[in-house]
C-alpha positions as a printed Julia matrix, in Angstrom:
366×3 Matrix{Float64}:
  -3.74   17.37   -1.72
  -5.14   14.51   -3.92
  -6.88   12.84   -1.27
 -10.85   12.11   -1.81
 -12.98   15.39   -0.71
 -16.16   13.87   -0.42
 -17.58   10.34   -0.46
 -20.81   10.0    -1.21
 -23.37    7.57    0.94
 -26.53    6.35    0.41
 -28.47    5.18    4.05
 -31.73    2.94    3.6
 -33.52    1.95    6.47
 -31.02    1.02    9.34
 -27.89    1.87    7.0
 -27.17    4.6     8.59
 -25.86    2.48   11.78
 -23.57    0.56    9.57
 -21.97    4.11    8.01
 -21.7     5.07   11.59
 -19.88    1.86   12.44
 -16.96    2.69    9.64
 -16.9     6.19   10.63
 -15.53    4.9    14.23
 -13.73    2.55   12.77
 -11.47    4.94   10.36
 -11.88    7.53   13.69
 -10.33    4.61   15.68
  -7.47    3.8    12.75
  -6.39    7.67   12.75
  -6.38    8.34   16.79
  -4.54    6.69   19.59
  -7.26    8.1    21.42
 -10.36    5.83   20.27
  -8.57    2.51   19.5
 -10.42   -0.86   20.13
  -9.46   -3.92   21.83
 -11.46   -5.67   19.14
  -9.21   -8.0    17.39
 -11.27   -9.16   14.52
 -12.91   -5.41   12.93
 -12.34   -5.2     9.26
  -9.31   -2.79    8.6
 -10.59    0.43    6.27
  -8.34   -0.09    2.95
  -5.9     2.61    3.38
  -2.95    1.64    2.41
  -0.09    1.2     4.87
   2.55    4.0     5.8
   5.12    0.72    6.17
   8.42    0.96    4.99
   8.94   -2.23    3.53
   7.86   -3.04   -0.63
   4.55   -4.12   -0.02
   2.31   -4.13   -2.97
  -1.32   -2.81   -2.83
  -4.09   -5.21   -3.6
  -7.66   -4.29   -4.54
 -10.31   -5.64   -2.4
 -11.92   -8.24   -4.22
 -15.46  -10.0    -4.13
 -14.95  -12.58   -1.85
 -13.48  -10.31    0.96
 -16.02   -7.66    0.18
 -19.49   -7.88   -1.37
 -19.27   -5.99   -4.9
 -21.53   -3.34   -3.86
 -19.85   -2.78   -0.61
 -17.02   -0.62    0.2
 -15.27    2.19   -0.19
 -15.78    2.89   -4.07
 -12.07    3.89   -4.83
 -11.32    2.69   -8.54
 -10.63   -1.17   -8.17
 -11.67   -0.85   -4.63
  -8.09    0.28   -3.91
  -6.2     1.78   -1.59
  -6.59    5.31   -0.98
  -3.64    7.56   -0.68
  -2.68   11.03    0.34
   0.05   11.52   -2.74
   2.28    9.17   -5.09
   5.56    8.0    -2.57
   6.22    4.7    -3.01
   3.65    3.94   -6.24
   4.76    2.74   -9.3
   0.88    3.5   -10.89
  -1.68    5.36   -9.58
  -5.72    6.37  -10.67
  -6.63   10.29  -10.09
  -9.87   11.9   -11.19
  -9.81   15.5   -13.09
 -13.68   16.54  -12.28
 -13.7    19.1   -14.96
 -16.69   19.79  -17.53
 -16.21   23.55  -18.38
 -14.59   23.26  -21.23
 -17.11   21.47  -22.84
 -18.58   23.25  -25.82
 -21.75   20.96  -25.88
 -23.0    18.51  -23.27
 -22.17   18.78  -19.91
 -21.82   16.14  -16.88
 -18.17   15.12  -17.22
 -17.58   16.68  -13.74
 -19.2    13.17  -12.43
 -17.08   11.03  -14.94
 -14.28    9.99  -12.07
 -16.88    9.38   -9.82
 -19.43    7.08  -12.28
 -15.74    5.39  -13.05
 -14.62    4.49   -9.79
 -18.18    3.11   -9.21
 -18.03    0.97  -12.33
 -14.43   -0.49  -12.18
 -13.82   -3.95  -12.71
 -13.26   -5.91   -9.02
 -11.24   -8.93  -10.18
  -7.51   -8.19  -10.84
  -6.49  -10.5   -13.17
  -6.87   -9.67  -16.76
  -8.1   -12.94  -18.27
  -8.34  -11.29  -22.23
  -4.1   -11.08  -21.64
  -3.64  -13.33  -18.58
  -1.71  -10.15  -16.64
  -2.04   -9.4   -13.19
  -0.61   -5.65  -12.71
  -1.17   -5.82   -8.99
   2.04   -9.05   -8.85
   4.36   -5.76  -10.31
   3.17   -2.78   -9.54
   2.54   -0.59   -6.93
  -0.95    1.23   -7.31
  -3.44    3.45   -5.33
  -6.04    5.91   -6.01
  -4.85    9.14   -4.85
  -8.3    10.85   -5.52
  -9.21   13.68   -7.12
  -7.02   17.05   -8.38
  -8.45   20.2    -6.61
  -9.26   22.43   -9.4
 -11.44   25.97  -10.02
 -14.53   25.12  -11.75
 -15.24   28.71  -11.95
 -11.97   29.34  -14.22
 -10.86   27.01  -16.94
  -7.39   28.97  -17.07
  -6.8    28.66  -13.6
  -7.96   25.3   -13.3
  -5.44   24.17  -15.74
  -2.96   25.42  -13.58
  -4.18   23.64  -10.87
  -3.62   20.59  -12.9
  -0.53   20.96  -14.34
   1.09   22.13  -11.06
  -0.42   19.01   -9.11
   0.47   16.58  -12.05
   4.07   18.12  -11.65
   4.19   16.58   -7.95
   2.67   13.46   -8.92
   4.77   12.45  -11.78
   8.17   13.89   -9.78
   8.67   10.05   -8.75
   7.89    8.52  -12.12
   4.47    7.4   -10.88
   2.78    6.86  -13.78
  -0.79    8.66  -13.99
  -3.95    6.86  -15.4
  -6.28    9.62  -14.81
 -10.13    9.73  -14.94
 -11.81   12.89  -16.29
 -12.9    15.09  -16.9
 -13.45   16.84  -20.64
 -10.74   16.52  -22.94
  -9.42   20.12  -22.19
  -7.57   18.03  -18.8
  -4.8    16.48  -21.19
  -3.36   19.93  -22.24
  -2.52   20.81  -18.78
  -1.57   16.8   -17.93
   0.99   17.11  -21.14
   2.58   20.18  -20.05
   3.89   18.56  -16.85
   4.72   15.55  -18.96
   7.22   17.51  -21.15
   7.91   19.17  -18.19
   9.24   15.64  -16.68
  10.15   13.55  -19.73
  10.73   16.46  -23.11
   8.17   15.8   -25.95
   6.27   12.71  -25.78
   4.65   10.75  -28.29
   1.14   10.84  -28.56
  -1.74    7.8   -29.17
  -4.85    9.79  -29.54
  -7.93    7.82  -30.13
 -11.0    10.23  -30.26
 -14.3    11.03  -33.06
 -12.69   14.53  -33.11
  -9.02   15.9   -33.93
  -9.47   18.43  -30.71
  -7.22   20.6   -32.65
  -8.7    24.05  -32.83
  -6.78   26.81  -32.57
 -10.19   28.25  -30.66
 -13.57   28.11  -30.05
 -15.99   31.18  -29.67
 -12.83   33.21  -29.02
 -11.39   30.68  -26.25
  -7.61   29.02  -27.05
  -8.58   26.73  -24.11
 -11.21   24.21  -24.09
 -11.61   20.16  -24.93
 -11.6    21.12  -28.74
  -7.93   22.9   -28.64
  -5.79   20.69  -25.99
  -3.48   19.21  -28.95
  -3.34   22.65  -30.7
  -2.32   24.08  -27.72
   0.4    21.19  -27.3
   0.91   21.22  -30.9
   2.23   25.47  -30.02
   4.06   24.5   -26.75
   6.35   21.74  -28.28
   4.73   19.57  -26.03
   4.52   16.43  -28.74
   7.23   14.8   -30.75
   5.11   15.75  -33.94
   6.47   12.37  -35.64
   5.93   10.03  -32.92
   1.51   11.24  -32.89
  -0.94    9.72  -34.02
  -5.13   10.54  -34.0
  -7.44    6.84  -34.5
 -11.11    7.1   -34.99
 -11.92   11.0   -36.1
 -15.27   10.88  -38.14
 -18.57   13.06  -38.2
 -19.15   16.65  -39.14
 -16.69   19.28  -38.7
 -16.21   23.27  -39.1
 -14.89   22.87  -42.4
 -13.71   19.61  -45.11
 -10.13   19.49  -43.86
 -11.06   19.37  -40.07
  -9.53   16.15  -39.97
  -6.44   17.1   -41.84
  -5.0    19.39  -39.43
  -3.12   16.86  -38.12
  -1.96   15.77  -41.21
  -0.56   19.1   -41.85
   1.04   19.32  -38.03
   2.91   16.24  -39.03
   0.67   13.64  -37.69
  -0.55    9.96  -38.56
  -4.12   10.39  -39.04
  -6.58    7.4   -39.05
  -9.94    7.93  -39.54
 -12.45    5.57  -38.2
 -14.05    4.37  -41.61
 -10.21    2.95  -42.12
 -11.22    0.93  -39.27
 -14.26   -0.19  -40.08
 -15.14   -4.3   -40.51
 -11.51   -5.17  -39.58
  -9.62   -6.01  -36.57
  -7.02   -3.25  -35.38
  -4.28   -5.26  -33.93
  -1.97   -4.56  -37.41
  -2.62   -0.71  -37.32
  -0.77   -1.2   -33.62
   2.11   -2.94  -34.87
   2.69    0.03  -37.22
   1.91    2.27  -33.88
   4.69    0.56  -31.73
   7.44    1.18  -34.67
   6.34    4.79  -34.95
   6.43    5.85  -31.17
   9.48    3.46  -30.38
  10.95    4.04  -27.35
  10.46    7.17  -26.47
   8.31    8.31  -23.58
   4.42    7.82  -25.3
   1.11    9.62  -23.47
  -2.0     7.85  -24.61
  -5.51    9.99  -24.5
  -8.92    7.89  -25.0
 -11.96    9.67  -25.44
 -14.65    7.79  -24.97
 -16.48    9.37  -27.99
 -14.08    7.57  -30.46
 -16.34    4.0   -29.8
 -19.57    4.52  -31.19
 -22.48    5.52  -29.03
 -24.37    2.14  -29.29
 -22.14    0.93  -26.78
 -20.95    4.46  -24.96
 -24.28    6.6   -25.34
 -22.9     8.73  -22.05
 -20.47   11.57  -23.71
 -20.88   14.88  -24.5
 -20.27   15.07  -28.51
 -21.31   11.58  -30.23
 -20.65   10.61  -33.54
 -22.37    7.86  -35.08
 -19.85    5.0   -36.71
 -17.54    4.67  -34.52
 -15.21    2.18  -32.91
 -16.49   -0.88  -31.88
 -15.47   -1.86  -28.05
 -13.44   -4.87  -29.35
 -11.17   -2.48  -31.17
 -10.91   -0.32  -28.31
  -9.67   -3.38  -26.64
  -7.22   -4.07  -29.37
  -5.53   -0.78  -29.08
  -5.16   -0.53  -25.68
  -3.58   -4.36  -25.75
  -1.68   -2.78  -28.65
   0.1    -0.49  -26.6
   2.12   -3.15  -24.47
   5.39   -2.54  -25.1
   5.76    1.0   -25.17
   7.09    3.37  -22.9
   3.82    4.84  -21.26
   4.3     7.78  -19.32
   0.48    8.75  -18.81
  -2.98    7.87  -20.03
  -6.06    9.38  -19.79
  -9.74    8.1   -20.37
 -12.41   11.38  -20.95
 -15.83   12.62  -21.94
 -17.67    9.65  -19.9
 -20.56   11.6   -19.13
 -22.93   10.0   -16.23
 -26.48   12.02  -16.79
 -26.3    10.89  -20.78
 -25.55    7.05  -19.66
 -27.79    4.17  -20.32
 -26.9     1.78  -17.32
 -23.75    2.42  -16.21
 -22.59    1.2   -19.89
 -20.33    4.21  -21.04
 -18.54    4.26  -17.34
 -18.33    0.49  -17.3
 -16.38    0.33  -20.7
 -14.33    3.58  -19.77
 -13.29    1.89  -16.19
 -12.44   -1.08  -17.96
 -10.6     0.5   -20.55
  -8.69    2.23  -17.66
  -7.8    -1.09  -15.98
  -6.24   -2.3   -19.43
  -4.18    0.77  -19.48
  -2.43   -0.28  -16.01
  -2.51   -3.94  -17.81
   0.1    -2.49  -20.48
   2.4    -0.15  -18.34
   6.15   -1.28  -18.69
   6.92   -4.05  -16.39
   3.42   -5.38  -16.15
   3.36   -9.54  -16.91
   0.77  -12.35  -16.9
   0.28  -14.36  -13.9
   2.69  -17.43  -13.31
């Protein structure tokens, strides 16, 4: 169900005989019927159906040129589904909810291409992949031609792959993905805190006559008793809105509200000692949009808003999280055709990468 539909290759010249050579070679890994005597081919990264705790490890640099590969996020293992993974990536290819700028569709994809291929965090000195279990499981299958339906197809899938306590760092995908991700959350766990860092409050109650789209998911949560409404907080809002008190909806919902001029010229890491005592320990979901740091550094989104966060304090809040009881996190609204050199997907996949650094039981190298 959430394995990778389509893989994408690019043949120059005599390529194509190489992508014919790993075609037989994952032909000859699935069927008794075309195996090798060959002793010495280079096993495809799947991971391995063994019984025994065995934890994945992405395929790094020295084992694999960096453009070469299978472009799973981290260069990972691929896997059908979540058994036996403590973490795992999975793209939401979804851009219809968007109410300006398309292309988040491609945002898993651009992600994946872009992810860091080193696994050891040298910013916080932890290397997930000595504790945890991870894969990328692929994408969700979703209707692109229904945003209803397709957020049933998302909550119903995130239902089976949270059902172990796999914990879901998902790749979208417009921000309309985390209503449906938070409804199998509460679903699993009850109301969950919520970190949201983001240029706009997404808190709508509609938009041109629409309850669902990226600027209603937290309304919509807000409705369903999908938050604990004192354990939420919103960093970064700024720009224009519908109306003056746009960004005090939260406020009025119960929320901590930070706006990003309260961030401006300072470092971040004591606004995240006041986030840690506020969620506590509780089960917390964290949402990044990738508009909330300012497009000089992440020009590929759909709605920028000039002043934003800088990619240092982006940094700082994600390190800020360690210690709480992450359930989920998302990164959004990396959109690929509005990028400037891979720069917006290159900060979201690392961003992504320091979410799995923070997950409970994570721990620097020895």
């Amino acid at each position: 169900m959430f394995g990778v539909r389509r893989v994408s290759v690019w043949c120059h010249m005599r390529g194509f005989q190489s992508a014919w050579s790993g075609y037989r070679l994952a032909r000859q890994q699935s069927s008794p019927l075309l195996t090798t005597s060959t002793q010495d081919v280079r096993q495809l990264h799947t991971s391995s159906s063994k019984s025994e705790r065995k934890l994945n490890q992405p395929i790094v640099a020295n084992q694999m040129p960096r453009p070469g590969g299978i472009p799973s996020f981290m260069r990972l293992p691929i896997q059908q589904d979540t058994k036996g993974l403590d973490a795992c990536f999975v793209g939401v290819p979804l851009d219809i909810g968007c109410s300006n700028r398309t292309g988040t569709r491609f945002g898993p994809r651009y992600l994946r291409c872009e992810s860091p291929q080193r696994p050891v965090n040298q910013g916080t000195g932890v290397n997930p992949f000595l504790t945890h279990n991870v894969a990328d499981i692929g994408d969700v299958f979703i209707n692109l031609y229904n945003l209803p339906e397709a957020c049933r197809n998302i909550r119903e899938q995130y239902q089976n792959i949270i059902s172990n306590k796999c914990i879901p760092l998902t790749m979208g995908g417009d921000h309309t993905i985390s209503y449906p991700i938070l409804q199998a959350m509460k679903d699993k766990y009850g109301p969950v805190g919520l970190i949201h860092v983001d240029a706009h409050p997404d808190l709508q109650d509609e938009v041109l006559g629409s309850p669902i789209g990226h600027g209603t998911p937290f309304k919509r949560a807000y409705d369903e008793g999908l938050l604990d409404c004192s354990r939420v907080i919103q960093i970064g809002l700024r720009g224009t809105g519908y109306s003056s008190d746009d960004c005090n909806i939260g406020r009025n919902l119960g929320f901590r509200v930070v706006g990003a001029q309260e961030c401006w010229y300072k470092s971040l890491e004591p606004l995240m000692a006041e986030v840690r005592e506020q969620m506590g320990e509780g089960p917390v979901y964290l949402s990044f949009d990738i508009d909330a740091i300012d497009p000089c550094y992440c020009p590929g989104t759909g709605t920028p808003e000039v002043g934003g966060l800088t990619s240092i304090q982006a940094l700082e809040i994600v390190r800020g999280c360690r210690g709480l009881n992450l359930v989920g996190c998302d990164l959004v609204e990396v959109s690929p055709p509005y990028d400037v050199a891979g720069m917006t997907a290159g900060t979201g996949a690392h961003l992504l990468f320091e979410m799995l650094c923070v997950l409970p039981g994570t721990r620097c190298c020895d």
